[in-house]
C-alpha positions as CSV (number, residue, x, y, z in Angstrom):
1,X,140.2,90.9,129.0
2,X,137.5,92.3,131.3
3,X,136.6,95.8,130.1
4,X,136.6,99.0,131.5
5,X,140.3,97.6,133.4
6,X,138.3,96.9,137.1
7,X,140.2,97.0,140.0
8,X,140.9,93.6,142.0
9,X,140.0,93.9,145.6
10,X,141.5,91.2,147.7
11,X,140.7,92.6,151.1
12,X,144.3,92.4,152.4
13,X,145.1,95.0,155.0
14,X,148.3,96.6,154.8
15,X,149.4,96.4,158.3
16,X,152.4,94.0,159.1
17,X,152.4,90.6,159.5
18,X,153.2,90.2,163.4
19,X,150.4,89.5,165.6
20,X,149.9,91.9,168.5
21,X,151.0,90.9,172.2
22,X,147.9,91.9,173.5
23,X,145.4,89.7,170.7
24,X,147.4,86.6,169.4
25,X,150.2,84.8,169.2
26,X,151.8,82.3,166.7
27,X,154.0,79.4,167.3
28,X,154.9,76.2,165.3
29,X,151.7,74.5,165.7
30,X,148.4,77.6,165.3
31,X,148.1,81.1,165.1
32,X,145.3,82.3,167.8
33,X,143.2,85.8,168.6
34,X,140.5,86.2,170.9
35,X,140.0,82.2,171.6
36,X,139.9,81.4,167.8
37,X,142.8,79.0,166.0
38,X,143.9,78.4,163.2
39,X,145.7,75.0,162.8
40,X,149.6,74.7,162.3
41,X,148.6,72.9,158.9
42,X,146.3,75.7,158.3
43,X,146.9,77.1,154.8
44,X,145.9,80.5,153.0
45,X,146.3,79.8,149.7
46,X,143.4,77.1,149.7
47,X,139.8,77.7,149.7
48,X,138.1,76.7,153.0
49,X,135.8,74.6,151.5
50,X,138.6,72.4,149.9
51,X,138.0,71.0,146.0
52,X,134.5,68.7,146.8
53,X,132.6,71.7,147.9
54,X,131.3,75.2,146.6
55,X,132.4,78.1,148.8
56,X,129.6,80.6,149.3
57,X,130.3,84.0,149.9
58,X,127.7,86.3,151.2
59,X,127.6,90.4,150.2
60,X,125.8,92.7,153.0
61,X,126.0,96.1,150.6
62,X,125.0,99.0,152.1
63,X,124.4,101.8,150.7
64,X,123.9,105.1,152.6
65,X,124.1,107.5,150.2
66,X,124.3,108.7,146.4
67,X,127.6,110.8,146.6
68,X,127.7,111.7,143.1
69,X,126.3,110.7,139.4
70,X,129.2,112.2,136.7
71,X,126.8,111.9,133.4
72,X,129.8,113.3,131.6
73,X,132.5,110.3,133.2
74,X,129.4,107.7,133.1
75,X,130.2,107.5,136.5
76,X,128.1,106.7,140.0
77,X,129.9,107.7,143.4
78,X,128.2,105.5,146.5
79,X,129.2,106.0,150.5
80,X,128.2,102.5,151.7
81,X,129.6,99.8,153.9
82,X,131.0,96.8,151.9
83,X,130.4,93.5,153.9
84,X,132.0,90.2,153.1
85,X,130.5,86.9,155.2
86,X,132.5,83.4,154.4
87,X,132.6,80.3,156.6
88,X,136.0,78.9,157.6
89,X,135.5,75.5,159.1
90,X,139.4,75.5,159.8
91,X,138.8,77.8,162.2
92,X,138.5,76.1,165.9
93,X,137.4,78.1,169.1
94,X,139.8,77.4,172.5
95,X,137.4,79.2,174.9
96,X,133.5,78.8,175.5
97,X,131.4,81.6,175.2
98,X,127.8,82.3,174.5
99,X,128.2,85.2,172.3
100,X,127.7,84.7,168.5
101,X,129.5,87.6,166.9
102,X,132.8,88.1,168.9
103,X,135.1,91.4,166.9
104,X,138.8,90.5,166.4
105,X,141.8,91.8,165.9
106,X,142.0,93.1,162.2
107,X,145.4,91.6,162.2
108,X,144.5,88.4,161.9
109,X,143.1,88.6,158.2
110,X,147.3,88.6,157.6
111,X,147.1,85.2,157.8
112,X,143.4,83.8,156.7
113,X,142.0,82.8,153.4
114,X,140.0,85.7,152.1
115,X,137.9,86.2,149.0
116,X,139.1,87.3,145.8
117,X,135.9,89.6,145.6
118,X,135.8,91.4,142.1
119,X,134.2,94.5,141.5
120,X,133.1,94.8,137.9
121,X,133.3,98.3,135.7
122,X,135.0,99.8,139.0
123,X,136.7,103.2,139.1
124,X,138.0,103.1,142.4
125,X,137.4,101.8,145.5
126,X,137.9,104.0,148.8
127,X,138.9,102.5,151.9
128,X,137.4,105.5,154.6
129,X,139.4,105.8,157.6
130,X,139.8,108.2,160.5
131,X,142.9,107.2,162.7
132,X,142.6,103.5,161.1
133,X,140.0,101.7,158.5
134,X,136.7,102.1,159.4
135,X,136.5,98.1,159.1
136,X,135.7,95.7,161.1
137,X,136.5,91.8,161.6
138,X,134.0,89.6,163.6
139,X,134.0,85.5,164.1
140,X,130.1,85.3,163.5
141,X,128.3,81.7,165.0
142,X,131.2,80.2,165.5
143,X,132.9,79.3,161.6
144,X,132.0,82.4,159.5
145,X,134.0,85.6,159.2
146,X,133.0,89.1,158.2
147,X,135.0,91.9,157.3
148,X,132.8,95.2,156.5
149,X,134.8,98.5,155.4
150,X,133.0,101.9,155.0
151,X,134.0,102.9,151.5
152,X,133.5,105.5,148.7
153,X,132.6,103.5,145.8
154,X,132.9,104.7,142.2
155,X,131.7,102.4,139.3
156,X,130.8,103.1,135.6
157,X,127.0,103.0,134.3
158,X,126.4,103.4,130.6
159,X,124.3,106.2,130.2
160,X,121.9,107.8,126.9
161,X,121.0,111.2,126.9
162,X,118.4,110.5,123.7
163,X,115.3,111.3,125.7
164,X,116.5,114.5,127.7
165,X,114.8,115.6,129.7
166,X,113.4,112.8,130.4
167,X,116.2,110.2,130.8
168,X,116.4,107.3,133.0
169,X,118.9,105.4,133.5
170,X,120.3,101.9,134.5
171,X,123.1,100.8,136.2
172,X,124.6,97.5,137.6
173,X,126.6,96.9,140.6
174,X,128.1,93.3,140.4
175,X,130.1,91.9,142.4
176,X,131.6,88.5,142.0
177,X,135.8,86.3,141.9
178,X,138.0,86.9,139.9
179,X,139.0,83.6,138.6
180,X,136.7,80.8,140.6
181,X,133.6,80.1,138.7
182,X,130.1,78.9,140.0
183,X,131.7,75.6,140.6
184,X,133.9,76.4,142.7
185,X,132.4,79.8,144.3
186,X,129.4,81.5,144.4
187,X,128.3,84.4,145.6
188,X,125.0,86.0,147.2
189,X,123.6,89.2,149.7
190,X,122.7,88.6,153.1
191,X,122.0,93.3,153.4
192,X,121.2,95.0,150.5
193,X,119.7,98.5,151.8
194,X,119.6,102.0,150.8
195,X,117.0,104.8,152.3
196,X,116.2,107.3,149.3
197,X,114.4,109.7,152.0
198,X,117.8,110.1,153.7
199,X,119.9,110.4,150.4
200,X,121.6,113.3,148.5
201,X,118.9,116.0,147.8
202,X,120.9,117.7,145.7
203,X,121.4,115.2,143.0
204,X,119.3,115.6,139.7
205,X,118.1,112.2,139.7
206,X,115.4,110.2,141.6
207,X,117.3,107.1,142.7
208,X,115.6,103.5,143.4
209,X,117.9,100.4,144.4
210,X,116.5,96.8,143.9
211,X,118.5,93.5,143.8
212,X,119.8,92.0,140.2
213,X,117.6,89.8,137.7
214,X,117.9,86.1,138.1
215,X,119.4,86.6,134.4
216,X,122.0,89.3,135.6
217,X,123.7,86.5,138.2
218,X,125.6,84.8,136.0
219,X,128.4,85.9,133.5
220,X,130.0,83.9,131.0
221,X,133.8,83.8,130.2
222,X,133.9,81.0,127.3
223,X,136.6,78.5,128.2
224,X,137.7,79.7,131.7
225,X,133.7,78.9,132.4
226,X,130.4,80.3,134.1
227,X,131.1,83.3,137.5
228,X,128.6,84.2,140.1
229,X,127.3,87.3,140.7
230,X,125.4,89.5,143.1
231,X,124.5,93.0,143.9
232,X,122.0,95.1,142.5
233,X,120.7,97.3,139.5
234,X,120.0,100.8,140.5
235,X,117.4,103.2,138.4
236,X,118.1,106.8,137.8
237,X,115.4,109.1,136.5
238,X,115.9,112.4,136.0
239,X,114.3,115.1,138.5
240,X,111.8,117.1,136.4
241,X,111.4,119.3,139.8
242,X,114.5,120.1,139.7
Protein backbone atom coordinates (compact mmCIF):
# COMPACT_ATOMS: atom_id res chain seq x y z
CA UNK A 1 0.00 0.00 0.00
CA UNK A 2 1.46 3.39 -1.04
CA UNK A 3 2.64 5.24 2.11
CA UNK A 4 1.84 8.29 3.49
CA UNK A 5 -2.26 7.39 2.16
CA UNK A 6 -1.79 10.04 -1.16
CA UNK A 7 -4.75 11.36 -2.55
CA UNK A 8 -5.99 10.13 -6.13
CA UNK A 9 -6.58 13.01 -8.42
CA UNK A 10 -8.67 12.10 -11.43
CA UNK A 11 -9.37 15.48 -12.74
CA UNK A 12 -13.21 15.05 -12.86
CA UNK A 13 -15.06 18.24 -12.41
CA UNK A 14 -18.01 18.15 -10.45
CA UNK A 15 -20.38 19.91 -12.53
CA UNK A 16 -23.32 17.86 -14.14
CA UNK A 17 -23.28 15.80 -16.84
CA UNK A 18 -25.63 17.89 -19.44
CA UNK A 19 -23.83 19.79 -22.05
CA UNK A 20 -24.69 23.42 -22.21
CA UNK A 21 -27.14 24.85 -25.03
CA UNK A 22 -24.83 27.38 -25.87
CA UNK A 23 -21.30 24.91 -26.29
CA UNK A 24 -22.42 21.29 -27.23
CA UNK A 25 -24.83 19.04 -27.84
CA UNK A 26 -25.10 15.18 -27.70
CA UNK A 27 -27.23 12.89 -29.71
CA UNK A 28 -27.02 9.09 -30.63
CA UNK A 29 -24.16 9.26 -32.86
CA UNK A 30 -21.17 12.19 -31.08
CA UNK A 31 -21.08 14.53 -28.39
CA UNK A 32 -19.67 18.04 -29.90
CA UNK A 33 -18.25 21.58 -28.27
CA UNK A 34 -16.76 24.27 -30.14
CA UNK A 35 -16.26 22.21 -33.60
CA UNK A 36 -14.62 19.25 -31.79
CA UNK A 37 -16.48 15.42 -31.79
CA UNK A 38 -16.29 12.78 -30.17
CA UNK A 39 -17.61 9.71 -31.95
CA UNK A 40 -20.90 7.84 -30.97
CA UNK A 41 -18.51 4.72 -30.30
CA UNK A 42 -16.30 6.94 -28.44
CA UNK A 43 -15.60 5.43 -25.06
CA UNK A 44 -14.13 6.88 -21.67
CA UNK A 45 -13.11 4.11 -19.93
CA UNK A 46 -10.41 3.25 -22.61
CA UNK A 47 -7.06 4.83 -23.00
CA UNK A 48 -6.81 6.82 -26.21
CA UNK A 49 -3.98 5.22 -27.36
CA UNK A 50 -5.74 1.81 -27.26
CA UNK A 51 -3.52 -1.57 -25.98
CA UNK A 52 -0.55 -1.43 -28.98
CA UNK A 53 0.55 2.00 -27.90
CA UNK A 54 2.09 3.92 -24.84
CA UNK A 55 0.04 6.99 -23.83
CA UNK A 56 2.29 9.89 -22.95
CA UNK A 57 1.14 12.36 -20.66
CA UNK A 58 2.86 15.64 -20.41
CA UNK A 59 3.12 17.78 -16.81
CA UNK A 60 3.49 21.74 -17.29
CA UNK A 61 4.06 22.41 -13.25
CA UNK A 62 4.18 25.72 -12.25
CA UNK A 63 5.14 26.87 -9.48
CA UNK A 64 4.68 30.55 -8.39
CA UNK A 65 5.24 30.50 -5.09
CA UNK A 66 6.52 28.74 -1.64
CA UNK A 67 3.32 29.21 0.53
CA UNK A 68 4.55 27.46 3.36
CA UNK A 69 7.46 24.83 4.75
CA UNK A 70 5.69 23.10 8.24
CA UNK A 71 9.24 21.51 9.58
CA UNK A 72 7.17 20.32 12.41
CA UNK A 73 4.27 18.37 9.78
CA UNK A 74 7.23 17.64 7.28
CA UNK A 75 5.23 19.50 5.12
CA UNK A 76 5.72 21.97 1.80
CA UNK A 77 2.72 24.24 0.81
CA UNK A 78 3.14 25.31 -3.18
CA UNK A 79 0.64 28.00 -5.10
CA UNK A 80 1.18 26.74 -8.73
CA UNK A 81 -0.76 25.92 -11.84
CA UNK A 82 -1.10 22.12 -12.35
CA UNK A 83 -1.17 21.43 -16.22
CA UNK A 84 -2.05 18.09 -17.73
CA UNK A 85 -1.32 17.79 -21.86
CA UNK A 86 -2.67 14.16 -23.49
CA UNK A 87 -3.40 13.54 -27.18
CA UNK A 88 -6.87 12.07 -28.01
CA UNK A 89 -6.79 10.92 -31.62
CA UNK A 90 -10.64 10.10 -31.10
CA UNK A 91 -11.14 13.47 -31.15
CA UNK A 92 -12.28 14.84 -34.79
CA UNK A 93 -12.66 18.64 -35.67
CA UNK A 94 -16.13 19.65 -37.72
CA UNK A 95 -15.09 23.22 -38.55
CA UNK A 96 -11.75 24.68 -40.10
CA UNK A 97 -9.80 27.07 -38.29
CA UNK A 98 -6.29 28.21 -38.17
CA UNK A 99 -5.95 28.65 -34.53
CA UNK A 100 -3.91 25.98 -32.61
CA UNK A 101 -5.12 26.28 -29.09
CA UNK A 102 -8.96 26.83 -29.26
CA UNK A 103 -10.54 27.01 -24.98
CA UNK A 104 -13.63 24.79 -24.51
CA UNK A 105 -16.20 24.39 -22.52
CA UNK A 106 -15.04 22.74 -19.14
CA UNK A 107 -18.04 20.62 -19.43
CA UNK A 108 -16.89 18.53 -21.76
CA UNK A 109 -14.15 16.69 -19.67
CA UNK A 110 -17.72 14.92 -18.33
CA UNK A 111 -17.44 12.87 -20.98
CA UNK A 112 -13.54 12.40 -22.17
CA UNK A 113 -10.86 9.97 -21.12
CA UNK A 114 -8.71 11.70 -18.60
CA UNK A 115 -5.53 10.71 -16.77
CA UNK A 116 -5.43 8.99 -13.57
CA UNK A 117 -2.57 11.47 -12.59
CA UNK A 118 -1.18 10.47 -8.99
CA UNK A 119 0.33 12.64 -6.69
CA UNK A 120 2.74 10.84 -4.45
CA UNK A 121 3.22 11.74 -0.43
CA UNK A 122 0.28 14.30 -1.05
CA UNK A 123 -1.49 16.07 1.77
CA UNK A 124 -4.06 17.78 -0.09
CA UNK A 125 -4.68 19.19 -3.16
CA UNK A 126 -6.59 22.69 -3.52
CA UNK A 127 -8.59 23.38 -6.36
CA UNK A 128 -8.51 27.68 -6.25
CA UNK A 129 -11.51 29.14 -7.48
CA UNK A 130 -13.24 32.56 -7.50
CA UNK A 131 -16.87 32.30 -8.87
CA UNK A 132 -15.74 28.88 -10.68
CA UNK A 133 -12.20 26.75 -10.89
CA UNK A 134 -9.60 28.77 -11.94
CA UNK A 135 -9.03 25.85 -14.75
CA UNK A 136 -8.98 25.81 -18.01
CA UNK A 137 -9.68 23.27 -20.99
CA UNK A 138 -8.01 23.96 -24.40
CA UNK A 139 -7.99 21.52 -27.84
CA UNK A 140 -4.20 22.28 -28.45
CA UNK A 141 -2.91 21.43 -32.52
CA UNK A 142 -5.72 19.79 -33.19
CA UNK A 143 -5.62 16.03 -31.04
CA UNK A 144 -4.18 17.06 -27.54
CA UNK A 145 -6.04 18.37 -24.64
CA UNK A 146 -4.97 20.39 -21.64
CA UNK A 147 -6.64 21.02 -18.56
CA UNK A 148 -4.47 23.47 -16.13
CA UNK A 149 -6.05 24.31 -12.53
CA UNK A 150 -4.46 26.87 -10.15
CA UNK A 151 -3.99 24.98 -6.92
CA UNK A 152 -2.60 24.99 -3.38
CA UNK A 153 -0.51 22.01 -3.19
CA UNK A 154 0.62 20.48 0.06
CA UNK A 155 3.01 17.33 -0.08
CA UNK A 156 5.25 15.67 2.61
CA UNK A 157 9.27 16.06 2.42
CA UNK A 158 11.28 14.08 5.04
CA UNK A 159 13.17 16.40 6.80
CA UNK A 160 16.59 16.09 9.50
CA UNK A 161 17.23 18.70 11.88
CA UNK A 162 20.93 16.98 12.72
CA UNK A 163 22.88 19.82 11.37
CA UNK A 164 20.86 22.91 12.71
CA UNK A 165 21.45 25.57 11.81
CA UNK A 166 22.68 24.64 9.03
CA UNK A 167 20.13 22.20 7.54
CA UNK A 168 19.22 21.61 3.97
CA UNK A 169 16.84 19.83 2.91
CA UNK A 170 15.37 17.61 0.00
CA UNK A 171 12.22 17.15 -1.25
CA UNK A 172 10.50 15.31 -4.25
CA UNK A 173 7.47 16.21 -6.15
CA UNK A 174 6.44 13.15 -8.29
CA UNK A 175 3.85 12.85 -10.20
CA UNK A 176 2.82 9.77 -11.99
CA UNK A 177 -0.78 6.85 -12.57
CA UNK A 178 -2.07 5.16 -10.36
CA UNK A 179 -2.21 1.75 -11.77
CA UNK A 180 -0.84 1.96 -15.61
CA UNK A 181 2.80 1.26 -15.60
CA UNK A 182 5.55 2.45 -18.14
CA UNK A 183 4.12 0.10 -20.58
CA UNK A 184 1.15 1.29 -20.79
CA UNK A 185 1.68 5.12 -19.71
CA UNK A 186 4.34 7.32 -19.25
CA UNK A 187 4.65 10.52 -18.08
CA UNK A 188 7.00 13.66 -18.73
CA UNK A 189 7.07 17.99 -18.33
CA UNK A 190 6.57 20.11 -21.07
CA UNK A 191 6.75 23.67 -18.00
CA UNK A 192 8.58 23.17 -15.10
CA UNK A 193 9.19 26.95 -13.72
CA UNK A 194 9.54 28.64 -10.51
CA UNK A 195 11.07 32.38 -9.99
CA UNK A 196 12.86 32.36 -6.38
CA UNK A 197 13.32 36.36 -6.80
CA UNK A 198 9.55 36.63 -6.82
CA UNK A 199 8.84 33.99 -3.96
CA UNK A 200 7.88 34.13 -0.20
CA UNK A 201 10.50 36.38 1.49
CA UNK A 202 9.45 35.49 4.60
CA UNK A 203 10.23 31.85 4.62
CA UNK A 204 13.39 30.65 6.54
CA UNK A 205 14.67 28.74 3.77
CA UNK A 206 16.49 29.52 0.44
CA UNK A 207 14.51 27.51 -2.12
CA UNK A 208 15.96 26.18 -5.61
CA UNK A 209 13.73 23.94 -7.97
CA UNK A 210 15.39 21.68 -10.60
CA UNK A 211 13.78 18.68 -12.46
CA UNK A 212 14.17 14.92 -11.05
CA UNK A 213 17.33 12.51 -11.55
CA UNK A 214 17.06 10.15 -14.45
CA UNK A 215 17.13 7.60 -11.39
CA UNK A 216 14.09 9.33 -9.59
CA UNK A 217 11.73 8.56 -12.84
CA UNK A 218 10.92 5.35 -12.32
CA UNK A 219 9.31 3.51 -9.23
CA UNK A 220 9.00 0.03 -8.78
CA UNK A 221 5.85 -1.87 -7.42
CA UNK A 222 7.08 -5.73 -7.70
CA UNK A 223 4.42 -7.76 -9.44
CA UNK A 224 1.93 -4.95 -10.48
CA UNK A 225 5.35 -3.74 -12.47
CA UNK A 226 7.63 -0.55 -13.24
CA UNK A 227 5.41 3.48 -13.15
CA UNK A 228 6.59 6.60 -14.62
CA UNK A 229 7.37 9.58 -13.09
CA UNK A 230 8.00 13.24 -13.46
CA UNK A 231 8.32 16.41 -11.61
CA UNK A 232 11.03 17.77 -9.78
CA UNK A 233 13.34 17.71 -6.45
CA UNK A 234 13.32 20.96 -4.77
CA UNK A 235 16.40 22.10 -2.24
CA UNK A 236 15.80 23.90 0.98
CA UNK A 237 18.65 25.44 2.86
CA UNK A 238 18.14 27.22 5.74
CA UNK A 239 18.44 31.20 5.72
CA UNK A 240 21.43 31.98 7.97
CA UNK A 241 20.30 35.87 7.36
CA UNK A 242 17.47 35.30 8.67
Amino acid sequence: MRRLFPILLTLILESSLSMKTNSGLKNNSATCVSGFCLGGDYNSLELPSGNKEVTRITMHLEVLDVLRVDDKKFSVTLNMYFGVRWTENRLTKMTPGTSSWIPIDMDFMNYLWVPNVFVYNLVSFHALDCLKKLAGLWVAEGKDLFYNQATHVTFMCPMRFNKFPLDQHSCKFLVGSTNYDMTRMLFDYNTLSYDPLSGNTILDYRIQIKPLKTADRIINYGETGNYSLTGFEMTLTRNMAK
